[in-house]
Structures are given as C-alpha cells and as structure tokens.
C-alpha positions in Angstrom: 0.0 0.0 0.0 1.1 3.5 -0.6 0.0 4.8 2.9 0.4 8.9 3.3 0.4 9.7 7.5 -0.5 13.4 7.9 1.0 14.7 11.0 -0.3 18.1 12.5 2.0 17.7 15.4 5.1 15.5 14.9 8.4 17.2 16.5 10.6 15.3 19.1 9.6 11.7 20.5 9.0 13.1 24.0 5.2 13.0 23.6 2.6 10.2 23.0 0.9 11.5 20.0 4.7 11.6 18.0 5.6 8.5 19.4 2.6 6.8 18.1 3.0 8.2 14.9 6.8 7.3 14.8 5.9 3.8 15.9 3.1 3.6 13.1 5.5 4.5 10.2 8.3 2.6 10.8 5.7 -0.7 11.6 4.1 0.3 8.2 7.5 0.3 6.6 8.8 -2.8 8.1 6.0 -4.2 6.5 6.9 -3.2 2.9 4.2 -0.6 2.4 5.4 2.8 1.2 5.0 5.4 3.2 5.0 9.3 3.0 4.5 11.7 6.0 3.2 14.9 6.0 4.4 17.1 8.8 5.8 20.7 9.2 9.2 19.3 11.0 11.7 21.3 9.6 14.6 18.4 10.8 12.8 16.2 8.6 13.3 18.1 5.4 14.7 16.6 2.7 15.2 13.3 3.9 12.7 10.7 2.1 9.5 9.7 2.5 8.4 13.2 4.3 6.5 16.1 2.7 7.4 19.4 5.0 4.4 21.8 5.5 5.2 25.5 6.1 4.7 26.0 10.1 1.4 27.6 11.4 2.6 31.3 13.0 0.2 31.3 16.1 2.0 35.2 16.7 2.6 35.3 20.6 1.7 32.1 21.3 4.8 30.0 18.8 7.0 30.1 21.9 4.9 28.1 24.5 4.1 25.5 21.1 8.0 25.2 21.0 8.4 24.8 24.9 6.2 21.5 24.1 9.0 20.1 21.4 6.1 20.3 18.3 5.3 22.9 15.4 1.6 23.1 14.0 1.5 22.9 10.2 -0.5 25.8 8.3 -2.2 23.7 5.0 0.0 24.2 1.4 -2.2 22.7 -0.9 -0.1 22.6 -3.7 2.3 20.1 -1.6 -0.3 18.6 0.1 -2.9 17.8 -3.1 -0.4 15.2 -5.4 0.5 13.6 -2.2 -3.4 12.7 -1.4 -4.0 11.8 -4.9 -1.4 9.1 -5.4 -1.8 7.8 -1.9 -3.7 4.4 -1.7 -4.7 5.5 1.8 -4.6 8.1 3.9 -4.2 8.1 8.0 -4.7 11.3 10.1 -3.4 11.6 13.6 -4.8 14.6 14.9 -8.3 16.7 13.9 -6.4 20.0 13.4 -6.2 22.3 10.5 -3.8 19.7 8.2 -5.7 17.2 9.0 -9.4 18.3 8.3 -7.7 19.6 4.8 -6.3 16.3 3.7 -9.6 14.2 5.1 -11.7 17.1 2.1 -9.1 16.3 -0.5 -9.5 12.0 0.2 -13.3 13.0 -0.1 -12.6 15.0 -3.6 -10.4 12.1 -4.8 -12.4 9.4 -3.5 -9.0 8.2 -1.2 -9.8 6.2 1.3 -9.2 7.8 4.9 -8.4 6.7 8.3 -8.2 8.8 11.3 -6.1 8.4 14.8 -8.1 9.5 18.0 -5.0 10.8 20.0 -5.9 14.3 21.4 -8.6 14.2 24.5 -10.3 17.4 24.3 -8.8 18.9 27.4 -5.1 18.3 25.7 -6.4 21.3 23.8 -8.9 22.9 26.6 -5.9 22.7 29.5 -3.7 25.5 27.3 -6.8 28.2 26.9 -7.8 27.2 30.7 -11.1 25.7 30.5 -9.7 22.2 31.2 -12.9 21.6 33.9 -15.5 23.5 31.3 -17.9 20.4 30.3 -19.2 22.9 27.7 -15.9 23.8 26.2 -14.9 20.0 26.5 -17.6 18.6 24.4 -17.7 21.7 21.8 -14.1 21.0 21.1 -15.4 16.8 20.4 -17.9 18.5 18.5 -15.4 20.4 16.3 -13.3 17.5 16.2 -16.0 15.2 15.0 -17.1 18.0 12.0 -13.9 18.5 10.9 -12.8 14.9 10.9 -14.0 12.0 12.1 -17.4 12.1 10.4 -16.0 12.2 7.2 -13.4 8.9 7.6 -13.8 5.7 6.7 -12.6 4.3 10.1 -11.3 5.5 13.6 -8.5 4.0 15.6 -9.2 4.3 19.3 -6.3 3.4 21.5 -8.4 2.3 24.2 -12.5 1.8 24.9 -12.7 4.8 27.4 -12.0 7.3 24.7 -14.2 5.8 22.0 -17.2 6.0 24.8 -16.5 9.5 25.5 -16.1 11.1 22.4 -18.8 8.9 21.3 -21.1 10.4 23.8 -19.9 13.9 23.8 -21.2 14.0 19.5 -24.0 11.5 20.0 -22.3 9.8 17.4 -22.2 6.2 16.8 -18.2 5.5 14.5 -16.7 3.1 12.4 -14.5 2.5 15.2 -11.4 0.0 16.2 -10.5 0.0 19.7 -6.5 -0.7 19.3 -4.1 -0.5 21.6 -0.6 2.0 20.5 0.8 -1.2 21.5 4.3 -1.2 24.0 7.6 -2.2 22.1 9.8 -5.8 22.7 12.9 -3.7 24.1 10.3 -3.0 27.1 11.1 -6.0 29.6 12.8 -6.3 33.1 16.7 -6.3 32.9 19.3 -7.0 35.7 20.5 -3.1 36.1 21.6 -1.1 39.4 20.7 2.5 40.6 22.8 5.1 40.2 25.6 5.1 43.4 23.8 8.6 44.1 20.6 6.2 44.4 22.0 3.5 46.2 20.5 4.7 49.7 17.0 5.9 47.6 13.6 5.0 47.5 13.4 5.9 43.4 9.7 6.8 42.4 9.3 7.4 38.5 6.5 9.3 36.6 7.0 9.6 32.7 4.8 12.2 31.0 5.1 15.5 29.7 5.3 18.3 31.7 2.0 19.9 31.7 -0.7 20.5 33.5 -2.9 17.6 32.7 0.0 15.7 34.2 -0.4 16.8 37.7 3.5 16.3 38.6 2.6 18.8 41.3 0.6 16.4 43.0 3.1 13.8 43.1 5.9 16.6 44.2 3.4 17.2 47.1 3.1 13.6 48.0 6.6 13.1 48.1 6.9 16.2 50.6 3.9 14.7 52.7 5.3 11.1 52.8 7.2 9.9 56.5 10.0 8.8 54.3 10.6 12.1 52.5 14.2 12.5 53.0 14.3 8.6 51.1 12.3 9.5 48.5 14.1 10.1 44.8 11.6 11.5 42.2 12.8 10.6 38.1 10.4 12.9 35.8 10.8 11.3 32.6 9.5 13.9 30.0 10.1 17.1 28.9 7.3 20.1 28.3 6.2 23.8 29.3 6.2 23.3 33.0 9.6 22.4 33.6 10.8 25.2 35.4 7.5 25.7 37.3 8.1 22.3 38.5 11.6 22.7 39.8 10.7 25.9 41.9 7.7 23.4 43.3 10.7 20.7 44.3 12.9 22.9 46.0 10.8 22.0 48.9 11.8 18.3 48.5 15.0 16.8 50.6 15.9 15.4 46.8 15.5 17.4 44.0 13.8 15.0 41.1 16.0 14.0 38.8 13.9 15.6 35.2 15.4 14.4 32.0 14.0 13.0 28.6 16.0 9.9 28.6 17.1 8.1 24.8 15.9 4.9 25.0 18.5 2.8 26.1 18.9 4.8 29.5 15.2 5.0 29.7 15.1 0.8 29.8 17.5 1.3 32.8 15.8 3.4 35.1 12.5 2.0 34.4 14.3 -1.3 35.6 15.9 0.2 38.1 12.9 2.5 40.0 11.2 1.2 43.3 7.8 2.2 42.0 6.2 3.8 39.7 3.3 6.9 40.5 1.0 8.1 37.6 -0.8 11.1 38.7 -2.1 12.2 35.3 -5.9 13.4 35.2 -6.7 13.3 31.9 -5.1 10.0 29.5 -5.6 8.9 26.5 -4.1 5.4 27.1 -0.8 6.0 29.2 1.7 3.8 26.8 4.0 5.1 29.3 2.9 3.4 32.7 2.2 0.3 30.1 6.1 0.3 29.3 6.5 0.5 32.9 4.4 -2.3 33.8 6.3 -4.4 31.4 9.2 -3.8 33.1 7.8 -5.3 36.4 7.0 -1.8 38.4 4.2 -1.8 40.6 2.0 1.4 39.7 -0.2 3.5 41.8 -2.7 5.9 39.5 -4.9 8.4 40.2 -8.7 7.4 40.0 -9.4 10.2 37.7 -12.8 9.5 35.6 -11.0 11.3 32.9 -8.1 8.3 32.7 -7.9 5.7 30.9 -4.6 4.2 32.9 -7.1 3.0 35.8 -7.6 -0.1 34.2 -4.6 -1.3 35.2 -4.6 -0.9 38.8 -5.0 -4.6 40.7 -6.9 -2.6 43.2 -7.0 -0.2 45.7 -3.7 -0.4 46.6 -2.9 0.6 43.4 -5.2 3.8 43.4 -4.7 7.0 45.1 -7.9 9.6 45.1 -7.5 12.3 42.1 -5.5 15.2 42.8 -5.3 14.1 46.5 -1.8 14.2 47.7 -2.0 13.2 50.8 -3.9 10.1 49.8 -0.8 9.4 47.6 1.4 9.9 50.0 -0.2 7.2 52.3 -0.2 5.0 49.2 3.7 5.4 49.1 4.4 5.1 52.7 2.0 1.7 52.6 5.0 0.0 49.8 8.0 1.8 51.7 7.4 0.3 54.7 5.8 -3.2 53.3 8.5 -4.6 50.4 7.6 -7.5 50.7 3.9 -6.5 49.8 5.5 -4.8 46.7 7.2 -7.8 45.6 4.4 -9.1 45.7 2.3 -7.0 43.3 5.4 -7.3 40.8 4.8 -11.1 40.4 0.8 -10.7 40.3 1.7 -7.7 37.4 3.5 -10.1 35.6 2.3 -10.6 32.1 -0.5 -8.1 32.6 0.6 -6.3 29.5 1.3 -9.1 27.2 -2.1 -8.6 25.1 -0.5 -4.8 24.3 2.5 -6.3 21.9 3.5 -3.4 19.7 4.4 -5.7 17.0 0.3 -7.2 17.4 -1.0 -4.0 17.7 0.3 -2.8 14.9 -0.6 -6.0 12.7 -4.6 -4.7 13.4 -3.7 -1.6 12.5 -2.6 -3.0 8.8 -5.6 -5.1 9.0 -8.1 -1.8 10.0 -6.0 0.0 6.3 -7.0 -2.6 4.2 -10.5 -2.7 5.4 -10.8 0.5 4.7 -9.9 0.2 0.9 -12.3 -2.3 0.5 
C-alpha cells in the first residue's frame, strides 16, 4: 500500500501522540508498504518519504508550542494535493487544520481515509484554561468530529474509554477500532543497578510530559507529605512547558527529582531500576508510558481520575490514590516503603498483565483496520 500519515504535530519523540506516529511509520514500513509523512518538521526536510508543510505562525503564542518540542502545520495545498491523490490510503493523527484539509481532499479524490483518535479534548482545553468547562470540552469533540471523524472511513481508538466519551460527547455512533498503541519488545525487566547517588534511595518514576494535565505537582506534594521524604528520589521522565514551574515546586523536597528525557537505552534502565512507579495524570488517552513500565515489572499506583484511561490497570485499591489528592498518595507510598515484601508481591501478580498490548500485534490490526478501509 502506498500509505500517506499526515502529522499536524510531529516534532521530538517526547510525547505520546509523536511516538505513536513514529511507531506507526516505521511498523508500516517494516511491512513493505510505502510510506509518505506529511508534517511541518523542519529536521525532517529533505530526507525521504516526508512532505514538510510550512509552520502555522500562532504570533505570541509560537513560543509556548515550541516549549512542548512540536510545530503546528499551516495547510499548502499545492504540496499537500499530489501527495493525497497518489496515496492508496490516507491516516490522520490529529483533527487539526492539516488534518481536516487532507480528510476534504480524500473526499474530492475518493481516497480512502483513516483517522487516529489521539488528542482528548482537554489536551487542547488545559492551554486556553477551561480544562474543567464540560461545555468547552464537548464543543471541542464537537469540532473535532465536524472537521474529521465524520468524514473517515474508520477511527483507531487506542483504548475503549476514549471511543465512549467522544462517542457520547457527538451522540455519534463511529466506524470505530478499539487498538491498543501497543508497547515495544525492548520494554522487559533487565538486571541493572541505581545510580551510586541512588543507592541509599527509594526511586519513584513518573514519565509524561510536563504539563498541567499531568499533575507532577501532585506527586511533588506527595513526596513532601510522605514519612520517608528524606528517602524519597523523584525521576520525571519527559520534557514540556512546565519544567521550570516544577523545579521551583521541588525545592521543597530533601531530593531534588532528577527531570530528564531519557534516549531509549537509558530510559530501559531506570525503568528497571525505579522502586515504583506513580501516575498522577488526570486526563489519558491510554498512558503507553505506565504500560512500558508495567512491562518492566513496576508496581503502579494511579490516580482514580474519571478522565483516565490508565485506571484499568490498577489490581486494586492499593494501586489507586484519590485524584489530585496528595496526601492520599502519600499514604499510598508510605504503605509499599514500609511493606516490600507487599511490593514484591504486586510485581509477580503484574506479571504478564501487559502481554495482550505487543506493539508488533497491535500494529498487525492496524494493517488489517488500512485494508479494510480500501475495501
């Protein structure tokens, strides 16, 4: 198949929606179909395979986009138009201005179209702050679902919980498949040690970006609130628009976190070598990150946010702490700390929990959802 991937936000691999893509094109391409990307990455020019979009000036606002590590794409037709035409298939990622573009032009040229559901409504509503406005929430599914998704021929849902609530926020009934962004083979528990500057350290690690749907805070106030403060280590795995926020919120801590985005190699080792592993986001997609941790035999504790999809994989209570409650977390904490051989004992029953999430599987439905949607 000649598959065309049109990326409105592509940029660094230090965010779920690039990674997904990333992990989509080179599966597609290990599979012998040719692939072109369209994306506004100027790092990517030139090299083949990638169509480069002129960026989207947003005035003002272009330096908190490039705190996140992404450009937006502003729509060049004339680049854009013979790439959609000779394409046996087209994918979108995200329901932004690129995206609703090429979905018209598949609808001109009769081109089959897919479409990614990777961008929760209050991924967008967070930055404008109306992140808890229900209205604002569901108008943005609603412009979503107009300018996309009710003109595709299928949508790829990375987990159940988001196909129900965008579902239910357009009183829309989609072509839907529910599959999973999968978690990659490299992701497994290895023998490793901490750090010597670790050695003495309970290590607790959250990967995410840093943003406010993320709620590091939360977890920086946990560790604060914890008995065993002055044990605790805190590895922020990420990078984002909050960084420096964050820091002046750890100075508090006996152990500044340790906040990094970590290449891959180094990232295997200190999800290996952490004690435990905390998600406090709110709002989730799917969490491939606490999945990749899970296969590397953490224990996890999540918040019991409504608007996550990562509670699924909490065992049970022990593995929940009350939304945005730090103190809650804190007790959480305290509970494996001063119990190991309680933890040890959630690694063995988390064993294997993630085995139905194989990247290379996933992404073998995700071939088979592209050629059901050329038939």
């Amino acid at each position: 198949m000649k598959i065309t991937v049109v990326c409105d936000v592509l940029g660094a691999e230090n965010n779920g929606t690039t990674i997904a893509a990333m992990n989509l094109i080179r599966a597609m391409e290990n599979r012998g179909h040719q692939v072109t990307v369209v994306c506004s990455d100027e790092d990517k020019r030139g090299k083949e395979g990638y169509v480069i979009m002129p960026k989207l000036n947003l005035g003002p606002v272009n330096g908190y986009v490039n705190k996140n590590g992404v450009s937006l794409s502003r729509v060049n037709k004339k680049l854009l138009e013979p790439v959609i035409k000779t394409s046996d298939i087209v994918h979108i990622m995200i329901p932004f201005m690129l995206g609703a573009a090429a979905v018209k032009m598949c609808k001109k040229y009769d081109i089959p179209v897919t479409a990614g559901f990777h961008c929760q409504a209050e991924n967008f509503t967070s930055h404008i702050f109306l992140k808890n406005n229900s209205f604002a929430n569901q108008m943005t599914y609603l412009r979503f679902y107009r300018s996309v998704y009710r003109y595709v021929d299928a949508v790829h849902y990375p987990t159940e919980f988001i196909r129900n609530v965008f579902e239910q926020a357009v009183h829309q009934r989609t072509n839907g498949y529910v599959i999973s962004n999968g978690v990659g083979e490299r992701f497994k528990p290895i023998k490793t040690e901490k750090p010597p500057r670790f050695s003495n350290k309970f290590v607790i690690l959250f990967s995410g970006r840093y943003s406010k749907e993320k709620s590091h805070s939360v977890l920086i106030d946990a560790a604060a609130l914890s008995k065993h403060s002055d044990k605790i280590q805190l590895i922020f795995a990420g990078d984002g628009p909050l960084k420096q926020k964050l820091k002046e919120q750890a100075k508090k801590l006996a152990n500044m976190p340790l906040m990094n985005f970590f290449p891959h190699d180094q990232m295997l080792n200190v999800l290996n070598y952490a004690d435990l592993y905390v998600h406090p986001a709110e709002i989730e997609i799917e969490a491939i990150a606490c999945m990749e941790a899970l296969a590397c035999g953490q224990v996890p504790i999540i918040a019991d946010s409504p608007r996550s999809a990562t509670v699924k994989f909490a065992l049970d209570e022990r593995n929940l702490f009350k939304n945005r409650d730090p103190e809650d977390l804190a007790r959480k904490i305290d509970f494996f700390i001063e119990n190991p051989d309680v933890l040890e004992e959630y690694r063995e029953r988390y064993k294997g929990i993630v085995a139905e999430f194989s990247q290379e599987a996933c992404m073998d439905k995700m071939e088979k959802m592209f050629y059901e949607a050329l038939r």
